[in-house]
Structures are given as structure tokens and as C-alpha cells.
C-alpha positions as CSV (number, residue, x, y, z in Angstrom):
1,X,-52.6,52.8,-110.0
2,X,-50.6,49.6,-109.2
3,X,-50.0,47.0,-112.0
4,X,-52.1,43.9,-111.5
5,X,-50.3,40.3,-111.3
6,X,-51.3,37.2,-112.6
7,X,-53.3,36.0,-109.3
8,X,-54.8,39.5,-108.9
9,X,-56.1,38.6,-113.0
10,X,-57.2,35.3,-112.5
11,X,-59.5,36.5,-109.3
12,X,-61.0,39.3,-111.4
13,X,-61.9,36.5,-114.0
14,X,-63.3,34.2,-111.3
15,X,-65.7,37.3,-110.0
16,X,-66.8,38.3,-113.1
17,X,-64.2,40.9,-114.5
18,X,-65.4,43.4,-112.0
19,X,-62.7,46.2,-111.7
20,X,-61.2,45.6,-107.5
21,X,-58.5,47.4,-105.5
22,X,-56.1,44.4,-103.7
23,X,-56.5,45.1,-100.0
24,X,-55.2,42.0,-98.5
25,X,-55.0,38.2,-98.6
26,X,-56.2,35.0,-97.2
27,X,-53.9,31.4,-96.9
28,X,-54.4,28.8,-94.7
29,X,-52.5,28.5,-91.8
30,X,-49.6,26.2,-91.2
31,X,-51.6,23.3,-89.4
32,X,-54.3,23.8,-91.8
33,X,-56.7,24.2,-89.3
34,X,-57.8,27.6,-89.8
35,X,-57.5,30.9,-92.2
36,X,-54.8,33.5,-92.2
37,X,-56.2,37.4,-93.2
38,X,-53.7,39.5,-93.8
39,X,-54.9,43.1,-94.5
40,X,-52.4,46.2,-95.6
41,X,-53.3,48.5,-93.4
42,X,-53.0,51.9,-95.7
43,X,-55.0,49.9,-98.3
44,X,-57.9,49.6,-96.0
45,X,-57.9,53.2,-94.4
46,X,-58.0,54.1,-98.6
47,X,-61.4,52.0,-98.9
48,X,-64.9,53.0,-99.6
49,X,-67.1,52.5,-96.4
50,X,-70.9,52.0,-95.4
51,X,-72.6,53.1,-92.6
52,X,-75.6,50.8,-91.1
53,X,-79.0,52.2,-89.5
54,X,-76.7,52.2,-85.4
55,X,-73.9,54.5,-86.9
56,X,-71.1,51.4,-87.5
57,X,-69.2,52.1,-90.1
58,X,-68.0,48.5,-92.2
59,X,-65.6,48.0,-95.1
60,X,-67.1,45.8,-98.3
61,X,-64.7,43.7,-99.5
62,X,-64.7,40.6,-101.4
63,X,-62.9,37.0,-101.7
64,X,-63.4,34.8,-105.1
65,X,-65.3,31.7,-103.8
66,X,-64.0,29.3,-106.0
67,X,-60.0,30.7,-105.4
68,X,-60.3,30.7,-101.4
69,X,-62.1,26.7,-102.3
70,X,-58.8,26.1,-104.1
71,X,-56.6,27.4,-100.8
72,X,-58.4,25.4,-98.5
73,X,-57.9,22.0,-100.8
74,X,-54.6,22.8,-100.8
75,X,-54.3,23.6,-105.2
76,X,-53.4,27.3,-103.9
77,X,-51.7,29.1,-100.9
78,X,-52.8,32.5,-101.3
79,X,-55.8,34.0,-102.8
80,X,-56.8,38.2,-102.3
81,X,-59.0,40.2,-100.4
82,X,-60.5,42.9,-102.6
83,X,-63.0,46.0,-102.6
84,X,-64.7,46.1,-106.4
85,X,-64.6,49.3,-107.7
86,X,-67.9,51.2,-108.7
């Protein structure tokens, strides 16, 4: 398993110490006008999936509140994408 840096830490802290897998990231985009997701591809296809009630298959993941608040004020210029891990 990958060793964790400091930003991947201090989003864990901010969603309650739940154990996650880093499948992307999430910056604001040069005019500041909208959001930039950046997903690594083999991270994704690696995910756990659900399947709803018409057959679609989606991919949970999760973004700290309070860390994607501090990209879009500017205190930040990247925050991650995550799946928790049961």
C-alpha cells in the first residue's frame, strides 16, 4: 500500500480518520470560475462499485467538505478525491 502524505493525513483527519484509497484530486481552475477533477485512471478501475435498481454501475467516492471550502477561498490549491475503505 502507498505511503500517505501530509494532505492525504490532514483529509483523513477532516473526514473523521476513516481509512480511504487516493483516487484523484480537485483544484480550482486558473480563472477560478470552475473546478478541475483529475481522476488516475488505474486508481479508479481498482475501486469498489454499486450497482442501482436499472443495472448502472457508480463509483463512491468522497471529498472533505471543509478542504474543497479551503480550495475554493483560495487557502489551498489541491485537495483529494477518495473511496473510504470498509
Amino acid at each position: 500500500m502507498p505511503t500517505k502524505n501530509k494532505e492525504q493525513e490532514m483529509n483523513e483527519e477532516e473526514a473523521g480518520a476513516a481509512t480511504s484509497t487516493l483516487v484523484g484530486y480537485v483544484r480550482r481552475s486558473g480563472a477560478g470560475g470552475a473546478l478541475k477533477v483529475s481522476i488516475d485512471a488505474e486508481a479508479i478501475q481498482a475501486c469498489s462499485t454499486y450497482t442501482t435498481s436499472d443495472g448502472r454501475a457508480y463509483v463512491p467516492l468522497v471529498i472533505s467538505l471543509r478542504a474543497l471550502q479551503r480550495v475554493l477561498d483560495g487557502e489551498r490549491a489541491v485537495t483529494t478525491i477518495s473511496q473510504l475503505v470498509d
